[in-house]
C-alpha positions, 0 to 999 in steps of 0.5 A, a space after each residue: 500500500 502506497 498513499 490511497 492505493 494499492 500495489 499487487 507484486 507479481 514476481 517484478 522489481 519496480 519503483 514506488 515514489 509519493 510526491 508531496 501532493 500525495 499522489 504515487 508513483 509506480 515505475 515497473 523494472 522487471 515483470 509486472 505489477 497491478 496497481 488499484 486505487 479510487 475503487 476502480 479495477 487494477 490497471 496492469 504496469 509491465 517492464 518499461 512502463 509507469 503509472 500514477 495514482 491518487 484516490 481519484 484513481 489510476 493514470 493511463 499506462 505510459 512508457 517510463 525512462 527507466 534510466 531517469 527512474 533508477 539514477 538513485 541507486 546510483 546517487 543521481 536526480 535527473 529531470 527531463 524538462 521537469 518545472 523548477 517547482 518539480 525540480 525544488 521539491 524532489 531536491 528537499 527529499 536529499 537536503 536537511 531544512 527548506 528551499 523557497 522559491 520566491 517569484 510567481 513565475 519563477 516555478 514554470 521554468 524548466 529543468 533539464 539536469 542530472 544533479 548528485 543526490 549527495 550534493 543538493 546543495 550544489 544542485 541549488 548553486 547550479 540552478 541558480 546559475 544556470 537560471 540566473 536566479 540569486 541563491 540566497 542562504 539564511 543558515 544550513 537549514 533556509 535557502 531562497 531562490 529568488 529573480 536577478 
């Protein structure tokens, strides 16, 4: 069980990931699982393939990147065109305290990068850069993104 659904193993090997906004999700490496959640019937994810869910239900099928999916084994966070909102909040999940983006639309920028898991906070020197944003740090626990 992950969030408001339910994960069946058929024999596989596959990737559970909650977001903050709680809702899951499933990425299938090896075999193949069948994910439920919202009280409708168990959608099928084979290898390859991926799905989300929240307690409205499950997505349709699509095909994963299996190699963006699996970088954490391998110390890495890769994002494919991902918003910088996306991007701030899989980061928190590596770094001790907050990051705050300030700037209404500073969120929708994309992200196209592959940063080491151990190192967030160099991922954030890097979007800063990258972004021409100011990188401002308050202590070990606070930084802030904020527009030029």
């Amino acid at each position: 069980s992950a969030g408001q659904g339910q994960i069946a193993v058929l024999g596989t090997a596959f990737d559970v990931k909650i977001a903050p906004s709680e809702r899951v999700s499933v990425v299938v490496t090896e075999s193949k699982v069948a994910v439920s959640a919202g009280g409708g019937a168990a959608v099928g994810v084979s290898a390859g393939q991926e799905v989300s869910y929240d307690g409205r239900g499950v997505s349709p099928v699509r095909v994963a990147d299996l190699d963006a999916v699996q970088a954490w084994r391998q110390d890495q966070i890769v994002f494919h065109d991902a918003p910088l909102d996306t991007v701030l909040s899989e980061l928190g999940r590596y770094r001790r305290g907050h990051v705050q983006l300030l700037g209404g639309e500073l969120g929708k920028r994309r992200v196209t990068a592959v940063f080491d898991a151990k190192r967030p906070d160099a991922a954030l020197e890097t979007i800063a850069r990258n972004l021409d944003l100011r990188l401002l740090r308050a202590t070990g626990y606070f930084a802030a993104l904020v527009a030029r």
